[in-house]
ZABA-49776 format. One record per residue (C-alpha): residue number from 1; x, y negated, z. Coordinates in Angstrom, 2 decimals, padded with zeros to 5 digits. Example, Ala and Ser with C-alpha at 12.3 -4.5 7.8 and 13.67 -1.06 7.14 Angstrom:
2
PT    nr        px        py        pz
PT     1    012.30    004.50    007.80
PT     2    013.67    001.06    007.14
//
This chain:
370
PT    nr        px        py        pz
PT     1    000.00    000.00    000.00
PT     2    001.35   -002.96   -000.82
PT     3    000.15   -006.81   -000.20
PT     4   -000.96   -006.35    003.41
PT     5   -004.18   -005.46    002.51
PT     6   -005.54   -003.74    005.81
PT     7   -006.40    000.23    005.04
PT     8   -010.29   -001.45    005.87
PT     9   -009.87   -004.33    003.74
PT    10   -013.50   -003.74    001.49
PT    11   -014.10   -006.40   -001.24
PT    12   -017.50   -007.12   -003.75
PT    13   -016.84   -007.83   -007.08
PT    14   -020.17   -009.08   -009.22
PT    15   -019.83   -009.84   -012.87
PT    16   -022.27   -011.66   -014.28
PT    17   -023.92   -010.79   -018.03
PT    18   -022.38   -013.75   -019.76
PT    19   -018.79   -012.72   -018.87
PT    20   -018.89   -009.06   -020.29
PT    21   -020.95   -009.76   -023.79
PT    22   -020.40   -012.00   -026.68
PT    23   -022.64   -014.78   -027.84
PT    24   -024.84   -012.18   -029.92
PT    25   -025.58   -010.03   -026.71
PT    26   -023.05   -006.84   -027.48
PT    27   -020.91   -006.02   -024.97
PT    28   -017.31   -007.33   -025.08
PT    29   -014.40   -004.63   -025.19
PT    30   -011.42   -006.62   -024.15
PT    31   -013.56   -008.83   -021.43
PT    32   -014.45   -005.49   -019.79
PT    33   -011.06   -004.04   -020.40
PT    34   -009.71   -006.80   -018.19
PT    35   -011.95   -006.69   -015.48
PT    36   -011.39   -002.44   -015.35
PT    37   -007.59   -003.65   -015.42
PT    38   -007.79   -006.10   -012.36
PT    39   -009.89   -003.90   -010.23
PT    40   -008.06   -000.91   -010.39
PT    41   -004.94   -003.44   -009.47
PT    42   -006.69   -004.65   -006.62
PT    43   -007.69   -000.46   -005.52
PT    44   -003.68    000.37   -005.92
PT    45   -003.07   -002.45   -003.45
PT    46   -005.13   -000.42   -000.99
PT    47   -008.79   -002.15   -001.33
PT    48   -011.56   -000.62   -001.24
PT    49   -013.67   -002.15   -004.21
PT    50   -017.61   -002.44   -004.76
PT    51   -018.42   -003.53   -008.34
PT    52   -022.13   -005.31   -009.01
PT    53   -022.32   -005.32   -013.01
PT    54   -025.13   -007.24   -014.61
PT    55   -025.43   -006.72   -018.52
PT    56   -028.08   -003.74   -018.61
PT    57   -030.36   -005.59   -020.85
PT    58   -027.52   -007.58   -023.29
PT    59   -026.06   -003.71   -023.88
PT    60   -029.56   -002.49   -024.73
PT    61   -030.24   -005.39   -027.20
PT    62   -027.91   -004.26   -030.13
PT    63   -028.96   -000.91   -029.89
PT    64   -032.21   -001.38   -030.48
PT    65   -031.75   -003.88   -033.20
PT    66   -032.49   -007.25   -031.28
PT    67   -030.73   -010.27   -031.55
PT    68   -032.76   -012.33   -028.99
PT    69   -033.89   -011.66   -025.71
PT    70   -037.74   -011.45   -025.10
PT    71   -039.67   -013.04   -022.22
PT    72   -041.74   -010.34   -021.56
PT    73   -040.87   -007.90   -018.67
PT    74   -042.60   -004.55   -019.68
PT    75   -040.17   -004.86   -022.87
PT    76   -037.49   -006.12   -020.77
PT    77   -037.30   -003.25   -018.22
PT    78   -037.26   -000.65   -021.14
PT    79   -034.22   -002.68   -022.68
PT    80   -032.61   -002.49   -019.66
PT    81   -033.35    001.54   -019.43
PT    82   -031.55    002.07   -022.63
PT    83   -028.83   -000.44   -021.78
PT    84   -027.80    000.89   -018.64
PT    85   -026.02    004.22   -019.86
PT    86   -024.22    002.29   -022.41
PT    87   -022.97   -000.10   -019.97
PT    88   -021.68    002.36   -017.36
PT    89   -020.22    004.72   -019.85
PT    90   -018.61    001.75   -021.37
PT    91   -016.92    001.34   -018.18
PT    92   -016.33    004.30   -017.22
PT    93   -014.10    005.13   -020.80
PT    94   -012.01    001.96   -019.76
PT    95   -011.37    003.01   -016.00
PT    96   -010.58    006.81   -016.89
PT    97   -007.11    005.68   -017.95
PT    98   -006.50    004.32   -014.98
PT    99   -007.49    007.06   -012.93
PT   100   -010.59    005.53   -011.46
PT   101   -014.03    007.64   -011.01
PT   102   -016.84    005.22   -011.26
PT   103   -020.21    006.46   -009.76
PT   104   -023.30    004.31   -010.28
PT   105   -025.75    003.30   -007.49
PT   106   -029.08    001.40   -008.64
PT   107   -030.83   -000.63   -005.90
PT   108   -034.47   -001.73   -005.44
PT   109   -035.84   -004.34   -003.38
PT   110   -037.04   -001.15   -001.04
PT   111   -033.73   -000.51   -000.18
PT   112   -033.20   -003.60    001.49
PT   113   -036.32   -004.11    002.52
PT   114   -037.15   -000.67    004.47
PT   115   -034.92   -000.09    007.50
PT   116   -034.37    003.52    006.93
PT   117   -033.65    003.39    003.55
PT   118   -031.42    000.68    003.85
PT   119   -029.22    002.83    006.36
PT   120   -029.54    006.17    003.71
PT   121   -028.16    003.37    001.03
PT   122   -025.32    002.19    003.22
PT   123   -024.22    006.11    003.98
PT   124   -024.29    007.13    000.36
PT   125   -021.89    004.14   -000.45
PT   126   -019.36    005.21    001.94
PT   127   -019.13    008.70    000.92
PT   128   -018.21    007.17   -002.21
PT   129   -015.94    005.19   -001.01
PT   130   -014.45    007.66    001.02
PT   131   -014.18    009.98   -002.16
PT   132   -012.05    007.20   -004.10
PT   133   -014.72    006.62   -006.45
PT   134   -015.47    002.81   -007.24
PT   135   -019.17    002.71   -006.54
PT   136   -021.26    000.10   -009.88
PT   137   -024.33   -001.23   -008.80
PT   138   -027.07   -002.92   -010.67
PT   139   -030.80   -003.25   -009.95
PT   140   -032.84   -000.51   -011.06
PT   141   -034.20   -002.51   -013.76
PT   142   -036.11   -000.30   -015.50
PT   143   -038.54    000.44   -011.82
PT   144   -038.58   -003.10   -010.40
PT   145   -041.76   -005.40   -010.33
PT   146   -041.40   -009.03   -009.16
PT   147   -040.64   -010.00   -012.92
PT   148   -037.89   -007.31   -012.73
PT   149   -036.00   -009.45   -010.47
PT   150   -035.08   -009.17   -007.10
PT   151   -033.72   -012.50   -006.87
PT   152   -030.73   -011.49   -009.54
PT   153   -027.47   -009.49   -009.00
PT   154   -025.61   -012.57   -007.26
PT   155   -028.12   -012.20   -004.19
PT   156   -027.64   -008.13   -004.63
PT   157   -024.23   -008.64   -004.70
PT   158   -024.41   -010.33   -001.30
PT   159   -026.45   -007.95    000.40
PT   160   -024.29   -005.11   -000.47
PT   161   -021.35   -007.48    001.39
PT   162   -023.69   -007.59    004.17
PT   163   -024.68   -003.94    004.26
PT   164   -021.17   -002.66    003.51
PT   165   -019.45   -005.00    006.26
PT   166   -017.15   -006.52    003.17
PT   167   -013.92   -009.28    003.59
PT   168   -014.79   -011.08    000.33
PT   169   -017.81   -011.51   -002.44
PT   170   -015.98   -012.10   -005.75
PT   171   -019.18   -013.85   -007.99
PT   172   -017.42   -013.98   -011.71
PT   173   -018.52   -016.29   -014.21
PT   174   -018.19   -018.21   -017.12
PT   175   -017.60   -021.74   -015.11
PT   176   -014.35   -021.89   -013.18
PT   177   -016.75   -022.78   -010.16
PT   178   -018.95   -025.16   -008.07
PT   179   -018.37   -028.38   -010.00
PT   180   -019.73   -032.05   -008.62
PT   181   -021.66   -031.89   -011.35
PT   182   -022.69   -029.83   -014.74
PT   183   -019.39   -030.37   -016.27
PT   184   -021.15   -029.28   -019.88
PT   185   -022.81   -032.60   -019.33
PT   186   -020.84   -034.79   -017.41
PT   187   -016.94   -035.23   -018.42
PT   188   -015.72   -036.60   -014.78
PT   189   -016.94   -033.37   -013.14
PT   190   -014.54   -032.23   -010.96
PT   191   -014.19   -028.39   -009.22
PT   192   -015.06   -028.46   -005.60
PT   193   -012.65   -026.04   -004.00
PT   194   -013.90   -025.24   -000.79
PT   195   -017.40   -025.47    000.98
PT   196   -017.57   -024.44    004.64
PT   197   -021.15   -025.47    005.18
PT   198   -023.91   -025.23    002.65
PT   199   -026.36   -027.36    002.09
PT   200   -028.99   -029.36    000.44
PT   201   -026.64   -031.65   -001.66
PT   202   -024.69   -028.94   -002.75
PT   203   -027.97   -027.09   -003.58
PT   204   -028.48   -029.57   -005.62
PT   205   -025.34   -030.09   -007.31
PT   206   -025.75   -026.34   -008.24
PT   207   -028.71   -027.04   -010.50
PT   208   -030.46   -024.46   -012.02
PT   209   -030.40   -021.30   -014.52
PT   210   -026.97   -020.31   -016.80
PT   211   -026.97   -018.55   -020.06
PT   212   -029.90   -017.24   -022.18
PT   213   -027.95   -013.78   -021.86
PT   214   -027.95   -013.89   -017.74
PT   215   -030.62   -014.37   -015.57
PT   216   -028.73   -016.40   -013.04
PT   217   -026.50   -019.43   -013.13
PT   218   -024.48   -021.40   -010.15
PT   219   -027.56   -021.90   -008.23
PT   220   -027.46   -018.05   -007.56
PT   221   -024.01   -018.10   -006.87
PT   222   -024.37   -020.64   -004.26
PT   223   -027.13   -018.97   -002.66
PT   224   -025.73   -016.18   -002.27
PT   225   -022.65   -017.11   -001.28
PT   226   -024.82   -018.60    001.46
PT   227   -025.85   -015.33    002.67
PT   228   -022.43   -014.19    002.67
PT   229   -021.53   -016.64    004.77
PT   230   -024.25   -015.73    007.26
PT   231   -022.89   -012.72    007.26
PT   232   -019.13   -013.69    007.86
PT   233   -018.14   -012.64    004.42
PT   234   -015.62   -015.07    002.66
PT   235   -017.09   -015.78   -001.17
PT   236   -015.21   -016.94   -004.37
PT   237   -017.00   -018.33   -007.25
PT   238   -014.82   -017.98   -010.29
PT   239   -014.21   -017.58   -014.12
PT   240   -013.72   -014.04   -015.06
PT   241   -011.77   -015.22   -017.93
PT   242   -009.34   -016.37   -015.54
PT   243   -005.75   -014.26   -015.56
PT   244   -005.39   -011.99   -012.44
PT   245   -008.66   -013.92   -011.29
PT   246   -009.55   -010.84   -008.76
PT   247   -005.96   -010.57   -007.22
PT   248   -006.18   -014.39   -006.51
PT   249   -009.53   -014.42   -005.24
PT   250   -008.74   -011.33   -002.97
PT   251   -005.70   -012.90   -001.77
PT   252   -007.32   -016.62   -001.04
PT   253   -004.96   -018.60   -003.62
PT   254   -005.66   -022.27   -003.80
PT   255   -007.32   -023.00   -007.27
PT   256   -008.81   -020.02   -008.23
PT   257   -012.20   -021.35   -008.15
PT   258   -014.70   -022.28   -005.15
PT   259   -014.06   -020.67   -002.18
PT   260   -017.17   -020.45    000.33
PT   261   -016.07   -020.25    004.09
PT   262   -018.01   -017.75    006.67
PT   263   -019.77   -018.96    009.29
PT   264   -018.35   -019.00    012.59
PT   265   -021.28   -017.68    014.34
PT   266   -022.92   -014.62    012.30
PT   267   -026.18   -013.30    012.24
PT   268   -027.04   -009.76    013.50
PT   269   -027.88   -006.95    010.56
PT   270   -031.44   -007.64    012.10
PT   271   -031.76   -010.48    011.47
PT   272   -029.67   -011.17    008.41
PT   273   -031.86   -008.71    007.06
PT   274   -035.06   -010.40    007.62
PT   275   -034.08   -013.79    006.91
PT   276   -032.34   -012.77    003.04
PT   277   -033.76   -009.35    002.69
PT   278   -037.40   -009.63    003.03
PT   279   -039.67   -011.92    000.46
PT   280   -042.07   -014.08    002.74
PT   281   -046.04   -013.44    002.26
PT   282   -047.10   -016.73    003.92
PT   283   -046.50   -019.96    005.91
PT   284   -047.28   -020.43    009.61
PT   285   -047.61   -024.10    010.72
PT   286   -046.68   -025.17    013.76
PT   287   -046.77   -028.29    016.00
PT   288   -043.71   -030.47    017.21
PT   289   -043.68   -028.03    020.82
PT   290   -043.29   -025.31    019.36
PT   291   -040.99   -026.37    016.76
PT   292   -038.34   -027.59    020.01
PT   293   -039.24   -024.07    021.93
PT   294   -038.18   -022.12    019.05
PT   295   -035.34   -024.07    017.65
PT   296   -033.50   -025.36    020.66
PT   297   -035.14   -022.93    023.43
PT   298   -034.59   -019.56    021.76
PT   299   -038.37   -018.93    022.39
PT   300   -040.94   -016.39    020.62
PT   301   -043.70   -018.29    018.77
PT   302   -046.92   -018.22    020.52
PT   303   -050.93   -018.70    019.23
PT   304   -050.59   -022.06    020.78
PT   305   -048.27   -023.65    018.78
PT   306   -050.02   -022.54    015.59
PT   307   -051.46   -025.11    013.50
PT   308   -052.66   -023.85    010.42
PT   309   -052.14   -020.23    008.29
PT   310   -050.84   -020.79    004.67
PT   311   -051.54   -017.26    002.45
PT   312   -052.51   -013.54    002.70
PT   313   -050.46   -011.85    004.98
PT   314   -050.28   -008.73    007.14
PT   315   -049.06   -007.77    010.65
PT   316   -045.47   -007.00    010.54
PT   317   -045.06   -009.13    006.77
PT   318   -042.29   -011.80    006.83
PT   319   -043.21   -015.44    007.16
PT   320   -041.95   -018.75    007.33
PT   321   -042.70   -021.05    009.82
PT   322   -043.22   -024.64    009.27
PT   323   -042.92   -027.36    010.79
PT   324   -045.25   -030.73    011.10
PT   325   -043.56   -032.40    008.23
PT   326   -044.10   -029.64    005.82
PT   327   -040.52   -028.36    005.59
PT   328   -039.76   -024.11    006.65
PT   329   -037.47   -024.16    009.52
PT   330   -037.47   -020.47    010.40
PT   331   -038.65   -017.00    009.08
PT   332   -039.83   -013.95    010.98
PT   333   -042.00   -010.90    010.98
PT   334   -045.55   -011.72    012.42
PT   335   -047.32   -009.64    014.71
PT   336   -050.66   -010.55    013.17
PT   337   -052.45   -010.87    009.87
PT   338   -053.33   -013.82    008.36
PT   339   -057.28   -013.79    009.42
PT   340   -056.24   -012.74    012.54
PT   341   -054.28   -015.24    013.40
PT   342   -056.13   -017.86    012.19
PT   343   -058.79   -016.87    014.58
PT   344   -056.33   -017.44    016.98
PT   345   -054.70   -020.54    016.52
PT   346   -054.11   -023.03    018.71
PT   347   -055.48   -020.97    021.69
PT   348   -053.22   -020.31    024.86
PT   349   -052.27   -017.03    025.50
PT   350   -054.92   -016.66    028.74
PT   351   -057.55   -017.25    026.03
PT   352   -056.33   -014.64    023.62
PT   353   -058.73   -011.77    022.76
PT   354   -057.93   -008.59    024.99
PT   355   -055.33   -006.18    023.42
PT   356   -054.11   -008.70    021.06
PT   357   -050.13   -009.92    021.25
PT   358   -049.12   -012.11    022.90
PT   359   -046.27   -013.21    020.74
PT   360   -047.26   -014.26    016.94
PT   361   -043.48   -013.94    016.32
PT   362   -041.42   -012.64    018.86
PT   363   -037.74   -013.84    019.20
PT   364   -036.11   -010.71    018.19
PT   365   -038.06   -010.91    014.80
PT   366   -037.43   -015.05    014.43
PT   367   -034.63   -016.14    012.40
PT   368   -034.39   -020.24    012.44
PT   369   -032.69   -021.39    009.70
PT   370   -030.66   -024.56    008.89
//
């Protein structure tokens, strides 16, 4: 081993669609060869390397005679069923070589989102890690509802950090990085180097969608470099077309792109899981009281401080809870549905019906949110 990379030292690599095809959609040979190249580098200098590959529907395009990629997600999902093979047996002829086995694991939302299977998931990567094999993960495209999105690979990419207890998120691109603004439209843009605190101005800075090949674009790098940082995982945002671009993202070099600090203080698995893992089903607002218990007091959320009940919701669905002024300040799994609680609101908790909880979130399920 060579470096000082740590026996333990796990890194998350997630390529994005627009750095592995051409402009026409077909995959691109030598962009792939490089990245096999760099990550079986970064393996012989003892890492243990997760790779998140988008491209599933750009390799299914050629070979099925398209040339433009259609809006509508029943077609989409069978492009993607077709492309998926070709992609992973693209990559596995380039890794062979090298003497690296690559095993693919698609993810769902469910695997995330379901505690059990989340745990099963997390088990069956380490096995693979533990057999030498570098594990290729992609959404299972072809199953997936929610527009056959589960946010997009960059948030995937940063759950599997999460789940897998990973050093560093990689998140390759075709922009060198986190720019002050869209340097395709403004020449004075300049590359941000390091954030250590996220927030709305940066958000915004990050703008909105990338490529008509990727589903993506810098404001899902950001985010979920965001949730790597809540889960104390250091995150790079760089240009795959960069030379050695993994080796100097793995080793922190100055310049290699934007570098996204962790958070000092991390949240739990728990918690992390509920506030990034789980899609809300509604909006529980509360007054100014219970806003300061549960933000400075570390307090459950009680029937009292309810307002108003925004959506269709069920007991043990996640929720956001919002404040007076309209903005979400926290998330958390309720312990009521939405017509039950609404009944409820705004009643102390002597006045609640008998048998019902006493806690419409408790603190162990409440995850307040900068």
């Amino acid at each position: 081993m060579s470096g000082g990379v740590a026996a333990s030292s796990l890194a998350v690599v997630k390529v994005g669609t627009s750095s592995v095809t051409d402009a026409r959609g077909v995959l691109d040979v030598a962009a792939l060869a490089k990245l096999c190249a760099e990550l079986a580098a970064a393996r012989d200098e003892g890492w243990r390397v997760v790779l998140v590959l988008s491209g599933a529907v750009a390799a299914g395009m050629p070979a099925l005679g398209l040339d433009q990629r259609p809006t509508d997600v029943g077609l989409l999902q069978a492009i993607a069923a077709v492309g998926q093979p070709r992609l992973v047996a693209q990559l596995s002829e380039l890794l062979a070589p090298q003497g690296v086995v690559a095993g693919q694991v698609l993810l769902t939302p469910f695997d995330f989102v379901q505690r059990t299977q989340y745990l099963h998931a997390r088990e069956t990567f380490t096995r693979l890690l533990d057999l030498g094999v570098l594990p290729v993960v992609n959404e299972n495209d072809a199953v997936t509802d929610d527009e056959m999105r589960y946010g997009d690979n960059d948030r995937l990419a940063a759950l599997v950090s999460h789940m897998l207890g990973a050093q560093v998120l990689v998140l390759l691109t075709d922009q060198s990085g986190l720019f002050t603004a869209d340097p395709r439209l403004v020449e004075s843009a300049s590359l941000i180097e390091e954030i250590v605190e996220i927030d709305a101005a940066l958000e915004g800075v990050a703008g909105g969608t990338g490529t008509v090949r990727g589903s993506g674009g810098m404001a899902s790098k950001l985010a979920a470099a965001k949730i790597a940082a809540w889960s104390g995982v250091r995150s790079v945002i760089a240009s795959a077309a960069q030379p050695d671009v993994v080796r100097n993202a793995l080793h922190g070099r100055v310049g290699v792109g934007t570098v996204v600090q962790p958070r000092a203080q991390r949240l739990p698995a728990r918690k992390l899981w509920i506030a990034f893992a789980r899609g809300s089903h509604g909006r529980v607002i509360v007054d100014d009281g219970a806003r300061a218990a549960l933000v400075g007091g570390g307090k459950s959320l009680l029937a009292a401080g309810v307002r108003t009940v925004e959506g269709d919701f069920e007991c043990d669905d996640a929720v956001e809870v919002v404040g007076p002024d309209g903005r979400a300040f926290a998330k958390g799994l309720v312990r009521y549905s939405a017509a039950s609680l609404r009944a409820v609101a705004g009643r102390r908790t002597s006045e609640l019906p008998d048998g019902a909880a006493h806690e419409v979130v408790h603190r162990d399920d409440l995850v307040v949110l900068p």
